[in-house]
N, C-alpha and C positions, 0 to 999 in steps of 0.2 A: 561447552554446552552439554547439558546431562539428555542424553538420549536411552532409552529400552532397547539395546538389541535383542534380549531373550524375549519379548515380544511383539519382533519386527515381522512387518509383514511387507510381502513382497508386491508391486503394483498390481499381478494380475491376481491375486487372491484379494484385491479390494473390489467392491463394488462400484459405480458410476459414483464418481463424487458428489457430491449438491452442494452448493458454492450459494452462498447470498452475502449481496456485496449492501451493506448499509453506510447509505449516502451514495449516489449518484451522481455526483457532482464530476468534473474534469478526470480527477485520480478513478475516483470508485468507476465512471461511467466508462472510461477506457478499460478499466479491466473488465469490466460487466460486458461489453462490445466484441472487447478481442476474443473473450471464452464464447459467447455466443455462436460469433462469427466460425468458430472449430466447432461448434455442436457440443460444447458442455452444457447442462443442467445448471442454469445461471439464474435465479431472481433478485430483483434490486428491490431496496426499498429507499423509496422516494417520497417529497410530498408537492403542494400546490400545483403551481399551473403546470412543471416540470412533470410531474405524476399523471398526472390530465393527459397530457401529449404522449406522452408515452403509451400509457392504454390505449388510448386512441388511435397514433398513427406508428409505433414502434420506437425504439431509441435510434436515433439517426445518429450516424460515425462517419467525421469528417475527417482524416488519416491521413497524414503522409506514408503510413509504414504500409498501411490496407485499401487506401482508396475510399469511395464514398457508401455507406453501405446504410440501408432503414433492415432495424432487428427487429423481431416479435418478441422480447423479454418478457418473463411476467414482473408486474410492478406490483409495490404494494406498498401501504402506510406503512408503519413501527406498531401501531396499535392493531392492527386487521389480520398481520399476516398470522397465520397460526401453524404454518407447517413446520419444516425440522431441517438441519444444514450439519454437515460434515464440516464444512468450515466456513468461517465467517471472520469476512475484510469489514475490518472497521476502516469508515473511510470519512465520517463525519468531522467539522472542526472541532478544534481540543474543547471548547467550553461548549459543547453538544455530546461531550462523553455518557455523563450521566444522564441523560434522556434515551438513551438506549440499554441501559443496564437490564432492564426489563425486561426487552427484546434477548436478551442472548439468553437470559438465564430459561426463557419461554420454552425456546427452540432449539436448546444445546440437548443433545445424547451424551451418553458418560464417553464415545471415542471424539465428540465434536472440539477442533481445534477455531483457536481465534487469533486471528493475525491484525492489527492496529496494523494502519498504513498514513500515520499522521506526523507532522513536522511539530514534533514535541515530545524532548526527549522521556524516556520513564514513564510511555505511557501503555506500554505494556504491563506493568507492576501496577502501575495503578489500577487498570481495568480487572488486575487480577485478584483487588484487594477488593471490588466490589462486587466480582461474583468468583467468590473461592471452593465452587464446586464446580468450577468449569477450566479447562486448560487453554488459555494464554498463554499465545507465544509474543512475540513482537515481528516488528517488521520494517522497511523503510523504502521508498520508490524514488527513482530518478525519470520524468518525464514531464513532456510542457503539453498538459491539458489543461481544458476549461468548456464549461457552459456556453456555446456559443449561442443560445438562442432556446426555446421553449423544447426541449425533449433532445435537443441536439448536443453532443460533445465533439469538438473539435481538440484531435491531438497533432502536435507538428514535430518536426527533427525526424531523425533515427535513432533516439534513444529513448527505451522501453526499458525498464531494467528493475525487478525486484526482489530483495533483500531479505530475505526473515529466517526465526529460527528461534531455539528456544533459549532464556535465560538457564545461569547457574539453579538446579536442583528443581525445574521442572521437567519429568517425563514427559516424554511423546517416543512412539514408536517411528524407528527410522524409514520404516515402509510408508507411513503415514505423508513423512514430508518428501521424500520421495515420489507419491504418488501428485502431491500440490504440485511439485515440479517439472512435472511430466505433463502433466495436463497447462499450466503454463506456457512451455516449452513450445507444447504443438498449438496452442493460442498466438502464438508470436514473441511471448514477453519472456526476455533475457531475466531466469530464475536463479538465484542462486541463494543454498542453505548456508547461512553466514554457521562460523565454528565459533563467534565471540560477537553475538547480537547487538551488547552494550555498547562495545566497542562501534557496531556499524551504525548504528542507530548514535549514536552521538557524533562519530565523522557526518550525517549527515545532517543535523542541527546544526553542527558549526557550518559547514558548508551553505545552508541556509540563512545560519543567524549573519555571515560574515555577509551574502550578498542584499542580505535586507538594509544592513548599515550603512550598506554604499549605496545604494538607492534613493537609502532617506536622506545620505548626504548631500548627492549630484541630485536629489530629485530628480529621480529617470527610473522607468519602470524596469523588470527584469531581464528584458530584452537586451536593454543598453547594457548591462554588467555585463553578460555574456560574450559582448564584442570584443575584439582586440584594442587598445590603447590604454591611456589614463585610469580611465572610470574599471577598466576588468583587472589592470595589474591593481590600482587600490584594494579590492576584494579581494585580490591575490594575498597581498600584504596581511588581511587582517585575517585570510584561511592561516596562516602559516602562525600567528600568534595566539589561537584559538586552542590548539593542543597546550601552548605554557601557559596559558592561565589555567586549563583545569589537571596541573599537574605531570605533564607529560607522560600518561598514563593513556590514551588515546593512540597513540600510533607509535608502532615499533620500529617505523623505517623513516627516513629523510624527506618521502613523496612527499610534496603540498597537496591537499586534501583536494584541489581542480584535477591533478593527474588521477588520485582516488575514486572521486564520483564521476569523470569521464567515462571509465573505462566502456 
């Protein structure tokens, strides 16, 4: 990962971060939640009756890791919002990429970082190829949320856990993501600056593509993979074949990719 150390800056020589998380959905609304709930500078943007609720009665956080909690976030469309962000979670689905290009190139400063948090590999490179005055990093999240209902996100388990960093021959000051991770950290969510992004962000595609196929096999939703028997050692089967179709170029060690995104 190509980082600046000659102009690293140290956490407390930054400023309060300003975090806007676009797309609110399970992924984005959990981290919009959990920074909230530690007192970061967090706005979402969101839309329909999700966005409605929200203004209205706050984003509500149903948690196993935090308990039950209603936030005063500020929300905003993609088109209305006009203020500015230090860093920005893409958190939309992949074929929703382009309807935000807009949006970042709006609200980016020349030190604004942007971290993709979507199950689709490459899509750090790509977001970077649509606005190449702005720094894209990539990124990739382990955790079971979702929409539970108008304004509300329910996340369950005890795994919180995010990934990002930058590709080959993009600068970012190492203060910089340091600073994301600190503020993370004291949010609840298990951070960590990956040294080989491509590398992590593609263990978790496979990790996803592998439990999508058994799904669609056993017809049984994500839940049932996850369980011990038949239906999760399948999934198991098809993690472990997943690095030798793309070359065995993914993983330097023996792990099966379940022991990998466990952790």
């Amino acid at each position: 990962m190509a980082i600046s150390c000659t102009s690293a800056l140290t956490y407390n020589q930054l400023q309060v971060m300003k975090y806007l998380i676009a797309g609110t959905g399970g992924v984005g609304g959990s981290i919009a939640a959990f920074l909230s709930l530690a007192g970061k500078d967090v706005t979402c943007i969101a839309r329909g009756e999700h966005l409605t609720a929200i203004r209205e009665h706050g984003l509500h956080l149903c948690s196993d890791l935090k308990g039950d909690h209603t936030l005063p976030v500020k929300a905003y469309t993609a088109e209305e919002y006009n203020g500015s962000a230090d860093v920005i979670f893409v958190c939309v689905k992949g074929y929703s990429v382009d309807s935000i290009t807009d949006l970042i190139k709006r609200i980016s400063h020349k030190d604004t970082i942007v971290i993709p948090i979507l199950n689709v590999y490459g899509t750090g490179p790509r977001i970077q190829r649509l606005v190449p005055g702005v720094t894209v990093l990539d990124g990739c999240i382990y955790i079971v949320g979702f929409v539970s209902g108008k304004g509300e996100i329910t996340q369950m388990g005890k795994i919180f856990r995010l990934v990002y960093g930058a590709h080959k021959g993009t600068v970012v000051p190492r203060g910089t993501l340091e600073a994301v991770q600190q503020d993370l950290e004291e949010s609840g969510i298990k951070a960590e600056i990956s040294p080989d992004i491509n590398r992590d962000t593609f263990v978790k595609w496979s990790f996803i593509s592998a439990m999508a196929v058994t799904g669609a096999y056993y017809d049984v939703p994500m839940g049932e993979v996850q369980k011990p028997g038949k239906i999760r050692d399948t999934s198991l089967a098809f993690q472990k074949k997943v690095p030798l179709w793309g070359g065995n170029w993914v993983l330097s060690s023996k792990k099966t990719l379940w022991s990998i995104t466990s952790k």
